[in-house]
LUMPA-239005 format. One record per residue (C-alpha): residue number from 1; residue in one letter; chain; x, y, z. Coordinates in steps of 0.2 Angstrom, whole numbers, padded with zeros to 4 digits. Example, Ala and Ser with C-alpha at 12.3 -4.5 7.8 and 13.67 -1.06 7.14 Angstrom:
LUMPA-239005
 pos code unit    px    py    pz
   1    A    A  0062 -0022  0039
   2    S    A  0068 -0005  0036
end
This chain:
LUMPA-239005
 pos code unit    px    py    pz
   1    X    A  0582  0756  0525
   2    X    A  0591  0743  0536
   3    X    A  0611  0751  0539
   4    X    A  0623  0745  0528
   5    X    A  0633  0733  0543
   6    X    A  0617  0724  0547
   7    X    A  0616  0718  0527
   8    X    A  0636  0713  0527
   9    X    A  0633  0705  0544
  10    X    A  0616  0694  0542
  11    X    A  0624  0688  0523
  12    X    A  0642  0684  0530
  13    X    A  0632  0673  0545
  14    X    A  0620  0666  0532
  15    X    A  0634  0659  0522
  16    X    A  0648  0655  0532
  17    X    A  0638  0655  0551
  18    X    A  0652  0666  0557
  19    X    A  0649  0683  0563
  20    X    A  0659  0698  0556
  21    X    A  0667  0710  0562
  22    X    A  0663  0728  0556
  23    X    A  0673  0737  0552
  24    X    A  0680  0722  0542
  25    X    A  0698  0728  0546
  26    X    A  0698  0726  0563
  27    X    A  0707  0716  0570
  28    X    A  0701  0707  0585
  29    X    A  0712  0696  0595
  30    X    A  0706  0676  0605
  31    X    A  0701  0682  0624
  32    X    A  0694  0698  0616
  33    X    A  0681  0702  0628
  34    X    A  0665  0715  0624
  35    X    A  0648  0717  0622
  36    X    A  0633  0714  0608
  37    X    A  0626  0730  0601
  38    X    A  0616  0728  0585
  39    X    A  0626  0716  0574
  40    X    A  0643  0723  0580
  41    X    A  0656  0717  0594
  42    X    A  0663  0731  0606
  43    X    A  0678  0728  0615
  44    X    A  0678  0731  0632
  45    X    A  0693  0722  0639
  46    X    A  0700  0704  0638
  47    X    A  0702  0688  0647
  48    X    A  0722  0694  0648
  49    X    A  0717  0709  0657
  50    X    A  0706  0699  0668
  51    X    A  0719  0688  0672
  52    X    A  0711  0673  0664
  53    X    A  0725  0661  0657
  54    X    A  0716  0650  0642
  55    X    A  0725  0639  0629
  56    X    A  0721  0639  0609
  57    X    A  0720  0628  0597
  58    X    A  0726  0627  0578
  59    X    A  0709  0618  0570
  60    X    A  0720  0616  0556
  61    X    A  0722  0619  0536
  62    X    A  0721  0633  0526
  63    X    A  0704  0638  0520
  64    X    A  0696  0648  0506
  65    X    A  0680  0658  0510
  66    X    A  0673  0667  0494
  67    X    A  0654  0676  0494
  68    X    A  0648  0689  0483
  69    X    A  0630  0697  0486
  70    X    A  0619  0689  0473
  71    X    A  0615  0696  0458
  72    X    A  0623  0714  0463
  73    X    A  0642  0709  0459
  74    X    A  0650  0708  0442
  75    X    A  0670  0704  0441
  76    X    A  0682  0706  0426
  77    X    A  0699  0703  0423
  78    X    A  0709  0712  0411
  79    X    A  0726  0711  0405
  80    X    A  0737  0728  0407
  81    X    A  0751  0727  0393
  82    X    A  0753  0745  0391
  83    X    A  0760  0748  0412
  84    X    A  0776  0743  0420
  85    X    A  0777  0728  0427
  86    X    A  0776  0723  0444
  87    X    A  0790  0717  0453
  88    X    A  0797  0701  0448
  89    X    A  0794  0704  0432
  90    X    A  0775  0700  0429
  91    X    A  0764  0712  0419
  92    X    A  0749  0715  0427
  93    X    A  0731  0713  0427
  94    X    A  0716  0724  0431
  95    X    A  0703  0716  0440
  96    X    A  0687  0725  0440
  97    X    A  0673  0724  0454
  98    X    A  0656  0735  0449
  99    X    A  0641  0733  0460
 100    X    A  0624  0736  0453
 101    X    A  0615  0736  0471
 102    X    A  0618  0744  0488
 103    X    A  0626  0736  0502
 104    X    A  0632  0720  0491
 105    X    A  0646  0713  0496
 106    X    A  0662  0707  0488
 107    X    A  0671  0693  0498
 108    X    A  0686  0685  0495
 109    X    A  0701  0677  0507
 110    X    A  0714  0665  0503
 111    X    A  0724  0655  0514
 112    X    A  0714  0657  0530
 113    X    A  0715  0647  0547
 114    X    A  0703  0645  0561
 115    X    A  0711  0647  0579
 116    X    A  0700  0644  0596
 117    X    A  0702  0642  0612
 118    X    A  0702  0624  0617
 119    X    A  0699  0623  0635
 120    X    A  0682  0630  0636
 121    X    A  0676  0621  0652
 122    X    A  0690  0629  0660
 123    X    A  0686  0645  0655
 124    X    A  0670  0644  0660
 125    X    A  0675  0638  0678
 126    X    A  0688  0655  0678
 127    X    A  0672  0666  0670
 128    X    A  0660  0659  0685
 129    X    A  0674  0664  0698
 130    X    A  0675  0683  0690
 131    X    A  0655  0682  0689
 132    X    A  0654  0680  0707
 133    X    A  0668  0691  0711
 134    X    A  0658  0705  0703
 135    X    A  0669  0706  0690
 136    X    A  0661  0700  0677
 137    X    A  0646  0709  0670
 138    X    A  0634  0696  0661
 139    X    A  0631  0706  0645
 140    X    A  0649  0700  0640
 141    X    A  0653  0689  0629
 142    X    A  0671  0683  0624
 143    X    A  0678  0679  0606
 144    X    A  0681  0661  0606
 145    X    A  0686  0657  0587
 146    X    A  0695  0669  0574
 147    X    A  0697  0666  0556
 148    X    A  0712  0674  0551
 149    X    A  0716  0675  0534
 150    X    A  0730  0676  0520
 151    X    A  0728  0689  0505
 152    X    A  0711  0694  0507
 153    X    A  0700  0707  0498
 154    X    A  0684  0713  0505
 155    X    A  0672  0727  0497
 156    X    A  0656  0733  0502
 157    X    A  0646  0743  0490
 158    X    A  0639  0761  0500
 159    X    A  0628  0763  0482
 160    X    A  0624  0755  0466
 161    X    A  0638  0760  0454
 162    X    A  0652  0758  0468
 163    X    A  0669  0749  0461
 164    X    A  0686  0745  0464
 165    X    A  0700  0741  0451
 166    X    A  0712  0731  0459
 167    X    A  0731  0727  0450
 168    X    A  0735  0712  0454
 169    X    A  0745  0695  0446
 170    X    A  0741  0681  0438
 171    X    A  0751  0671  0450
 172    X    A  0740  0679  0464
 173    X    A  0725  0672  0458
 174    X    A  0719  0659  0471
 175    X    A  0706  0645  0464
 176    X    A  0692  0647  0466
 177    X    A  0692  0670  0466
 178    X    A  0702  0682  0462
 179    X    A  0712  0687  0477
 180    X    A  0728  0698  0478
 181    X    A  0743  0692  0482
 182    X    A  0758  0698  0492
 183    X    A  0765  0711  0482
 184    X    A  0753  0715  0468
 185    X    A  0741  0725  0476
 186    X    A  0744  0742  0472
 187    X    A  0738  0758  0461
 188    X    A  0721  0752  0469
 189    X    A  0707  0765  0465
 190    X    A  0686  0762  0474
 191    X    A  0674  0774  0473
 192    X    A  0656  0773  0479
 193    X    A  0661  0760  0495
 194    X    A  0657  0757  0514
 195    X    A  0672  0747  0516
 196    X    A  0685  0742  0509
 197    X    A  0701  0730  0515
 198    X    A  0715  0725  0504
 199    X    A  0725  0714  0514
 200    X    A  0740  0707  0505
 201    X    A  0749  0699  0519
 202    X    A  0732  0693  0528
 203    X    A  0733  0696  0548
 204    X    A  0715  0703  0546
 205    X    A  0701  0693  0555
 206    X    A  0685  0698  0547
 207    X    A  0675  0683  0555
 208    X    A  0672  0678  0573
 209    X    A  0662  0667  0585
 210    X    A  0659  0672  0604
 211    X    A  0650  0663  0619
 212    X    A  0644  0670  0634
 213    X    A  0640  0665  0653
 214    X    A  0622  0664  0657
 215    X    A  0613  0663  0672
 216    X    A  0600  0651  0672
 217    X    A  0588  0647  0691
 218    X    A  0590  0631  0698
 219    X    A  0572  0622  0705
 220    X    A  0571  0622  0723
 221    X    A  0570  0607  0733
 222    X    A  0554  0598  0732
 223    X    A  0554  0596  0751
 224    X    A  0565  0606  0763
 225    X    A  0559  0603  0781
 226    X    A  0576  0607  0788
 227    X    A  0583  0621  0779
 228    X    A  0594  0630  0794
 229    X    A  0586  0644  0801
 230    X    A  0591  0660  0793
 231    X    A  0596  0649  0775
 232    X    A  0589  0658  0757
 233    X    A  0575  0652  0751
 234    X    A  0579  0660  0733
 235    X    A  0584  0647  0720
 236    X    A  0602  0644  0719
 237    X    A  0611  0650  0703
 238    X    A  0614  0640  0690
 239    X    A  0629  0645  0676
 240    X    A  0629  0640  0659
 241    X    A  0643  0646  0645
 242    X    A  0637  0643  0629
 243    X    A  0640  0647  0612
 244    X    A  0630  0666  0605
 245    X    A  0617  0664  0593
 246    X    A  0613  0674  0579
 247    X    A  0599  0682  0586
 248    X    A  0608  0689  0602
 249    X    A  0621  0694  0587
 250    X    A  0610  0702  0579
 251    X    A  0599  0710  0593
 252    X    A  0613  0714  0606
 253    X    A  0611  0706  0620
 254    X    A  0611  0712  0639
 255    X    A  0606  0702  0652
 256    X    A  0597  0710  0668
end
């Protein structure tokens, strides 16, 4: 049975073609530097660290990003008259997630921006200089676009029968899911889950993309009758930085 990270990676690409980070509460950071293995991102170090100066960009407005795992995820929402009420006065409600499959996956963020860094001819230029200082290895890749979100609830189920009853608001309720707000997510009870990240505030960054230098061989010249004595005849290397796909994603991905 594929593991439960490789189903809630492959269905977060196939919707959204970001990867995800797993755990889904780390928190990864713009320069985050690591390496591919099997679906997840290890950091190693960053472009900081490295000494690599980059600058981001805001890519603008506030998104919502809502996926459920087809057919394995039923939601209700109930009113709780007979419990206190929440500050500010609101009663409560009870929203119910039950998951009739494995590995399905609840998905829900509100208020979410996308950041990247915008300079990434630049970068590359700095990368190629580390490259060829030895210190850069070439199975790194480097994180360079987060979504980070608001209010944010993300389950995955370890087995069928897994569920959460979150209390949340009604004024928490984002169109179009149900998503908890910044003081109503408490007396949470899951059972039966993976994962599970209840972020009120948001400052989680559950999705990612990352590039990567490659080294590709440059032809040789056609005709070279005065090549100085003692030159290389090996073709010159060529660098290319260039967005991961999901396959290396998938596969991990280390270059000799």
């Amino acid at each position: 049975m594929q593991a439960i990270h490789k189903h809630y990676t492959r269905e977060l690409y196939k919707q959204f073609h970001y990867f995800a980070t797993w755990m889904p509460h780390l928190v990864l950071a713009l320069g985050d530097v690591g390496v591919l293995r099997e679906h997840r991102f290890d950091r190693m170090t960053s472009l900081a660290e490295l000494g690599v100066d980059f600058t981001t960009l805001d890519r603008g407005g506030r998104a919502e990003y809502s996926y459920s795992s087809t057919g394995k995820v039923d939601i209700s929402l109930d009113g709780e008259m007979s419990v206190p009420l929440l500050p500010g006065g609101e009663p409560p409600l009870m929203l119910t997630v039950t998951f009739s499959g494995a590995h399905a996956t609840y998905f829900r963020a509100a208020q979410c921006r996308s950041e990247a860094i915008s300079d990434l001819p630049s970068l590359e230029k700095a990368l190629i200089g580390l490259r060829q200082a030895g210190a850069w290895r070439l199975e790194y890749v480097v994180v360079t676009e987060l979504v980070r979100t608001g209010p944010a609830v993300i389950l995955v189920a370890d087995q069928a029968g897994a569920r959460a009853n979150l209390r949340v608001t009604a004024e928490s309720l984002p169109v179009p899911a149900p998503v908890g707000g910044a003081a109503a997510l408490n007396g949470s009870v899951t059972s039966g889950l993976a994962a599970s990240v209840i972020a009120a505030e948001g400052d989680v960054t559950p999705l990612f993309r990352v590039a990567k230098l490659r080294r590709t061989l440059g032809g040789r010249p056609r005709i070279n009758v005065r090549r100085p004595r003692g030159a290389s005849s090996a073709p010159r290397e060529v660098w290319d930085f260039a967005a991961v796909s999901w396959e290396e994603f998938a596969e991990g991905s280390e270059d000799p």
